[in-house]
C-alpha positions in Angstrom: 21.3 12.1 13.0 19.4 15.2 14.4 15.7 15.6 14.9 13.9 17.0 12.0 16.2 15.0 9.1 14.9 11.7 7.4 16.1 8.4 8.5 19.6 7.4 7.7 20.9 6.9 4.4 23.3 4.4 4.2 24.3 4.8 0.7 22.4 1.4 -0.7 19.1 1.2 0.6 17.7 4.5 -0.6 13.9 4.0 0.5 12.3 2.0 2.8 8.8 2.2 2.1 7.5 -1.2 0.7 10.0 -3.7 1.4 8.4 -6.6 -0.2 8.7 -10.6 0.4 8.7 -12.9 -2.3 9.6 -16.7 -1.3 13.5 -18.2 -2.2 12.1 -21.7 -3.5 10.2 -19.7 -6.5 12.5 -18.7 -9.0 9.6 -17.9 -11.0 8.2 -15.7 -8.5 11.5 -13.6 -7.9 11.7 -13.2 -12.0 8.7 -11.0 -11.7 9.5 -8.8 -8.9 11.2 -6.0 -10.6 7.4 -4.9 -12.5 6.2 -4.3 -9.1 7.9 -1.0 -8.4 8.1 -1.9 -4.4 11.2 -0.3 -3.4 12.9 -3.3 -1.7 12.4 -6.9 -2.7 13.0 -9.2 0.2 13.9 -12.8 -1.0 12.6 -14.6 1.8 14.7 -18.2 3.5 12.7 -17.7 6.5 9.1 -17.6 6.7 8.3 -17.6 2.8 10.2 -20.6 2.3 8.8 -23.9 3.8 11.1 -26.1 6.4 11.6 -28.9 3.8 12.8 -26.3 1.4 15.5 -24.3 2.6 18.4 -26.0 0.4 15.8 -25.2 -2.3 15.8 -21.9 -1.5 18.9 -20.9 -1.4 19.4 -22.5 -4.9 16.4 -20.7 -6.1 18.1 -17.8 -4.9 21.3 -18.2 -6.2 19.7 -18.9 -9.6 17.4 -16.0 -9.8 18.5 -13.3 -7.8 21.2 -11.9 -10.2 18.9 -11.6 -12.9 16.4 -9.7 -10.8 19.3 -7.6 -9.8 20.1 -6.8 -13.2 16.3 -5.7 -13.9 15.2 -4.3 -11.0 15.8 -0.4 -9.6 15.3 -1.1 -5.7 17.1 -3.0 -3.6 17.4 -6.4 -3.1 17.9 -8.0 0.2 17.8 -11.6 1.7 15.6 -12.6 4.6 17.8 -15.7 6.3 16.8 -17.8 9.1 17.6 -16.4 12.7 21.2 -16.9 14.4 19.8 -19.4 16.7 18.8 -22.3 13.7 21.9 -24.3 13.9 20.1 -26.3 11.1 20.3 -22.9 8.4 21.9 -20.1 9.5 25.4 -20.6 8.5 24.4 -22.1 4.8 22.0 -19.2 4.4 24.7 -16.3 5.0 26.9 -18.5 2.9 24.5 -18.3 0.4 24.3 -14.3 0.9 27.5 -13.9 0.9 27.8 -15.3 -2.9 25.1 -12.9 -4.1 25.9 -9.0 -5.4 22.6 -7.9 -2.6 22.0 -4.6 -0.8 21.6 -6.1 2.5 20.3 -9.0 4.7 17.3 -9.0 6.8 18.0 -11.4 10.1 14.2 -12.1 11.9 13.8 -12.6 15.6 16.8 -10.6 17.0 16.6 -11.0 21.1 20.1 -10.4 22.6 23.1 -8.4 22.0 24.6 -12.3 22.0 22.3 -12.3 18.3 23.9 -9.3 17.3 27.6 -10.0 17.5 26.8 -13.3 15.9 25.7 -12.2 12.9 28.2 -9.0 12.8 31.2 -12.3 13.8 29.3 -14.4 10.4 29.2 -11.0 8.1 32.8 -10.2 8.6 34.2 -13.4 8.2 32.0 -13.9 4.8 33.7 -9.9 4.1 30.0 -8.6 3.7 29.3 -6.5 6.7 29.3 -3.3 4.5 26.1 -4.3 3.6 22.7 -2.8 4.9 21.2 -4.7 8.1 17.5 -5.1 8.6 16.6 -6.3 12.4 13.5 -8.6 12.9 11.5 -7.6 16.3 9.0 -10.1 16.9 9.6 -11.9 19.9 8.6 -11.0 23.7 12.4 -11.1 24.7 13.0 -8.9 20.9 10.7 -5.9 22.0 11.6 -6.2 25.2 14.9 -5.1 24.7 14.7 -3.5 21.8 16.4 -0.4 22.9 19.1 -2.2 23.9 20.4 -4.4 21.2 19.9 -1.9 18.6 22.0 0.7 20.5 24.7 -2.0 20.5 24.3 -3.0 17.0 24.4 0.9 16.2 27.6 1.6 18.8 29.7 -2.1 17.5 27.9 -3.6 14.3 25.7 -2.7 11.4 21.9 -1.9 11.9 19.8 0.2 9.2 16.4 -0.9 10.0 14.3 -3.2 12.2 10.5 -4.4 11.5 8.0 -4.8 14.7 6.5 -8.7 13.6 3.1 -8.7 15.2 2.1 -11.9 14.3 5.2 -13.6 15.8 5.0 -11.4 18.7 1.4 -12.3 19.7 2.2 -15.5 18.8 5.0 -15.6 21.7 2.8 -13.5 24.3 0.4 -15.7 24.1 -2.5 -12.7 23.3 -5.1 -12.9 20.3 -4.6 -10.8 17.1 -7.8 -8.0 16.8 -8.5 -5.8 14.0 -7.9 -2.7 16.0 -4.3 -3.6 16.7 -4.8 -2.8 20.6 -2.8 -5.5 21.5 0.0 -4.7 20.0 0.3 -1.0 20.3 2.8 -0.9 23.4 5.2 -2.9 21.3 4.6 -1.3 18.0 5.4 2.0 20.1 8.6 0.3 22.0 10.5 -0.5 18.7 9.3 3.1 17.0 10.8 4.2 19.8 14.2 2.1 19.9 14.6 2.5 16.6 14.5 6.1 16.7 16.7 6.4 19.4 19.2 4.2 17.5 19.3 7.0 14.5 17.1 3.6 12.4 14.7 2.8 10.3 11.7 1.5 12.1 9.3 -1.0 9.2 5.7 -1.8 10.7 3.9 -5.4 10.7 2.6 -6.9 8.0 -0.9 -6.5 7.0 -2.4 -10.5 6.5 -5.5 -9.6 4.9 -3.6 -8.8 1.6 -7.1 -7.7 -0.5 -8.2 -5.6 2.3 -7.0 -2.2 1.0 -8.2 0.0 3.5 -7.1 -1.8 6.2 -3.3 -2.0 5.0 -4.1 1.9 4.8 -5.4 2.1 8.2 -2.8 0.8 9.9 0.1 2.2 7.5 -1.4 5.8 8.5 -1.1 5.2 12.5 2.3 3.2 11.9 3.5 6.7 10.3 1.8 8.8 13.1 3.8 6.4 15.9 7.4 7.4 13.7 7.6 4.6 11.0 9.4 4.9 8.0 7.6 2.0 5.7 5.8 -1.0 6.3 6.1 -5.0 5.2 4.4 -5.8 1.8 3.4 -9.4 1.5 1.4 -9.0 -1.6 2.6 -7.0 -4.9 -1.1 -4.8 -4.2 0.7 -3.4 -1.1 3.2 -1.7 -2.4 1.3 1.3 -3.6 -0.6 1.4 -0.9 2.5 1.6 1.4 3.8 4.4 -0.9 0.6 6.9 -0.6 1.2 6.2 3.1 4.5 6.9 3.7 4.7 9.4 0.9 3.6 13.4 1.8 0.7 14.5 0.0 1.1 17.0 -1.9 -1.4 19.3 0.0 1.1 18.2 3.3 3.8 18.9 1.3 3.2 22.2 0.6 1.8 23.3 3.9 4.9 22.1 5.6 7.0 24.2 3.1 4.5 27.7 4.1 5.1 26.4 7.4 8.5 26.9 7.2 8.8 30.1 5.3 6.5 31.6 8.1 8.7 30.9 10.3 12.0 31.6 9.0 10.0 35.2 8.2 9.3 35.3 11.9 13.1 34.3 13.1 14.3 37.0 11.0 12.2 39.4 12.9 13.1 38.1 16.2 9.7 36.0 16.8 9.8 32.7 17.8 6.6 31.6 17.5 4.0 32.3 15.2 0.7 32.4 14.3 -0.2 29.9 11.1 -3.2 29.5 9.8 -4.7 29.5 13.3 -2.0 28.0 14.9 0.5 28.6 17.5 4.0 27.4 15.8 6.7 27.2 17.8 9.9 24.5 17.0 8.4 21.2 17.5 6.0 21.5 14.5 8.9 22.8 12.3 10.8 19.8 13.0 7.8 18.0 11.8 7.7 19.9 8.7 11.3 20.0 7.9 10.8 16.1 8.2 7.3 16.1 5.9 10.0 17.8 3.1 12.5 15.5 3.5 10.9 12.3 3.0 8.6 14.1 0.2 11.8 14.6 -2.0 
């Protein structure tokens, strides 16, 4: 992938903007997805679905998921429990592999070791053709963040990854704050990692699900650090994650001036210009030619 071009497009997951969780053990909740218009539904065994539950959930899942399949537009991915819960992991990619899904999405990825695990359990189940979501939300995950998704990229699968702050502060041992302060080296390390790895990079989750200008707020910066979409834990996010990570149209149109400016000026031997009082030089037209490619 080259600078300026959207993330990659991996022939399934078309858009990542509002991948959205709904828990395994209610059927009825994963029947209403599709109205929702998020465009990934996330069938959560992890978090979503309590300890006690887990056969539950993968029976809900099994039971609801291909009708949801059959209505909805998006994709439709599973959220299993990490490689290192002896008690799940294996019955959960059992219980993706017997479901027609997009892609899996494996939380709390630390070590290369995690990686070739779950690449080992895809291929013997014959499903690693399948989109990969990466959870980062651990000290040792952001930590080396870099490295495991540059071997996952090099000798596995990897489309995306999602910074978890809540798990992350949890495991620093740090206090959650409105302003997100905390958390911005990490945020930054796996925007970073992830861009450097030619992935997706999804950004926490926003807890106080009625607080829309909040999900905003941090949706905005999360696109300003190089994030493609964000976690949606509440249907009312998912629109609000759209007009985030969606151009405006005024930005939409100033990147495409932009860019006819300067392809005027290259064809007359300038390299930078002068746009509406601004210098312009290549930088800011990678930025646009990105602005138009995630605005299509």
């Amino acid at each position: 992938m080259t600078l300026g071009e959207s993330g990659p497009a991996d022939g399934r997951v078309a858009r990542w903007r509002s991948p959205l969780f709904t828990p395994a053990n209610r059927p009825d909740l994963i029947a209403k997805q599709a109205r929702f218009g998020a465009d990934i539904v996330i069938v959560d065994l992890e978090d979503g679905t309590p300890l006690g539950a887990k056969p539950e959930g993968r029976d809900g899942a099994i039971t609801a998921v291909p009708k949801l399949r059959a209505e909805f537009g998006g994709a439709v991915m599973l959220r299993v429990n990490g490689v290192t819960d002896a008690d799940n992991f294996d019955a959960d990619l059992d219980c993706y592999a017997a479901l027609d899904l997009q892609g899996i999405v494996v939380p709390k990825i630390e070590t290369i070791e995690d990686v070739d695990r779950l690449d080992e359990a895809l291929r013997t189940r014959g499903v690693a053709d399948r989109a990969v979501m990466y959870g980062l939300e651990s000290v040792a995950g952001v930590h080396r963040a870099a490295e495991v998704l540059a071997h996952a990229a090099r000798n596995a699968r990897v489309d995306a990854a999602y910074f978890g702050a809540e798990d992350f502060i949890a495991d620093l041992g740090g206090r959650r704050t409105r302003s997100n302060a905390e958390v911005l080296y990490a945020r930054s390390q796996v925007a970073i990692a992830c861009r450097l790895a030619g992935v997706v990079a999804l950004d926490q989750v926003t807890t106080a699900i009625n607080d829309r200008e909040r999900f905003l707020e941090e949706a905005s910066f999360a696109r300003d650090l190089g994030y493609g979409g964000k976690l949606c834990i509440h249907p009312g996010q998912v629109a609000l994650a759209h007009e985030a990570f969606t151009p405006s149209p005024e930005e939409y149109d100033r990147a495409r001036r932009l860019l006819d400016a300067y392809e005027e000026a290259q064809r007359e031997g300038r390299g930078t210009i002068n746009f509406e009082g601004g210098m312009v030089d290549v930088p800011l037209v990678l930025q646009a030619r990105r602005v138009l490619a995630i605005g299509r």
